[in-house]
N, C-alpha and C positions, 0 to 999 in steps of 0.2 A: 704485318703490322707491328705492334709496339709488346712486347711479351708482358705480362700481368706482372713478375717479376721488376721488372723497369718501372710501374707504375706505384708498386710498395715502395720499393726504392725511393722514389722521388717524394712520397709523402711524408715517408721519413727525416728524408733529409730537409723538409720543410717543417716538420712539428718541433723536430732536435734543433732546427735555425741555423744547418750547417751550410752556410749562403753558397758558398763554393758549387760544392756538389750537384746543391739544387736550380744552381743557374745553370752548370751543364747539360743536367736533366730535362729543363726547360727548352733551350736551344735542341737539345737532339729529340725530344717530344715535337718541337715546331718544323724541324727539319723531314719530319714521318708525317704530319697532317700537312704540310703545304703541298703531297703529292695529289689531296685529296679536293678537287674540283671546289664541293662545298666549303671546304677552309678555303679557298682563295676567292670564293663568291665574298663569303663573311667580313674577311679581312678587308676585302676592297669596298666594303660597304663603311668601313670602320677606319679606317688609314685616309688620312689627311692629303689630298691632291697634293702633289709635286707642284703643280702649278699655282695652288696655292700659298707654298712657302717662299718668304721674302727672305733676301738676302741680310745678313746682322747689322745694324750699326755700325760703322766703325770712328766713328764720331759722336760727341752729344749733339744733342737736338734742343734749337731755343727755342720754344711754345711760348706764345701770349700769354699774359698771367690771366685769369678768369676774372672778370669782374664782381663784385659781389654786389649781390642782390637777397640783403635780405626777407624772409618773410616779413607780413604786418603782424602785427601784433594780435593774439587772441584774447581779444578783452573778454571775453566768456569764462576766462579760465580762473579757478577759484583755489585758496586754500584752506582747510581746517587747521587751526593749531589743536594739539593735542598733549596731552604732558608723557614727557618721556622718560624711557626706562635710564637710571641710574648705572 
């Protein structure tokens, strides 16, 4: 598995913000638990269907403008005048 060593490592190089280091760290951490049944139950519980991702735009898109519809009015609605701070 993953030596305790490797896992100070990797905190460090996350508290110090040394992005580098600690994305390697990251990938070779996910590269040791994807051997692990559980991480790949987890992740496929959590990762976005293939077959749900659509292809990009490669064009704009003209939508109908929305019409607007305002609310009525709340005639219930009141205000205090108050005198204000200077």
């Amino acid at each position: 598995m993953w030596r305790s060593s490797n896992i100070v490592r990797l905190e460090r190089d996350v508290q110090t913000s040394n992005t580098t280091q600690a994305a390697r760290g990251v990938v070779v951490l996910r590269n040791v638990l994807v051997r692990l049944p559980a991480f790949r139950e987890g992740l496929a519980e959590i990762r976005t269907p293939s077959e749900l991702i659509a292809e990009p735009f490669n064009r704009f898109l003209k939508l109908a403008q929305p019409t607007s519809r305002p609310s009525p009015a709340d005639e219930s609605l009141t205000f205090v005048s108050r005198a204000g701070r200077a």
